[in-house]
C-alpha positions, -999 to +999 in steps of 0.1 A: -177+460+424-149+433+420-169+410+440-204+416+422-183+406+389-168+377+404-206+367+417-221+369+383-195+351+364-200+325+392-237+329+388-234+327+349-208+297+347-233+275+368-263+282+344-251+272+312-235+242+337-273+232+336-285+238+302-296+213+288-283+191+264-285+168+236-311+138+236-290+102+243-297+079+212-290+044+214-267+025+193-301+011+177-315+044+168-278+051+151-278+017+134-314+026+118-306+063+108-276+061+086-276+098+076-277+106+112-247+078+123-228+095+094-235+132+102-230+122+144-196+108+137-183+134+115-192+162+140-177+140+171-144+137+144-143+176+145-127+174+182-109+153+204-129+164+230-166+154+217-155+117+211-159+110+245-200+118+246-223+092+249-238+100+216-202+097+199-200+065+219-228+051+210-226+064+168-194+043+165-209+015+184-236+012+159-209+017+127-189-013+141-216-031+144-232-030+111-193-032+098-193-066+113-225-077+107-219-069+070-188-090+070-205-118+086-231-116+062-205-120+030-187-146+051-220-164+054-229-164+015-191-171+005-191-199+029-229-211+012-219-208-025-181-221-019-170-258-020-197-279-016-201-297+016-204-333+022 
């Protein structure tokens, strides 16, 4: 009996081993969804544990990306409508 237990939870442990899981999105498909980026990051901030998935990964690539393209941006018009240039 002990050993028909100890079979099935073996049996049972590698199924859900293989089920499958999320899609991967890339860090462009964050950069264009911002709902999705938002909702992504909060859920991989719920655990220490989830921040280490690809899709965690690749959320916070695509928020530090659009954080420094939005800086470079402003640094770009501040630099245009500054001193002028000779």
């Amino acid at each position: 009996m002990m050993k028909k237990t100890l079979g099935l939870m073996g049996l049972i442990g590698l199924l859900s081993a293989c089920s499958p899981s999320e899609p991967t999105l890339e860090v462009s498909h964050y950069k264009a969804n911002d709902a999705e980026r938002e909702t992504k990051l909060a859920w991989c901030n719920e655990s220490a544990d989830r921040k280490d998935t690809v899709n965690c990964k690749n959320a916070e690539a695509a928020r530090r990306l659009l954080v420094k393209e939005a800086a470079e941006e402003k640094m770009r018009k501040y630099s245009n409508e500054g001193i002028p240039r000779k």
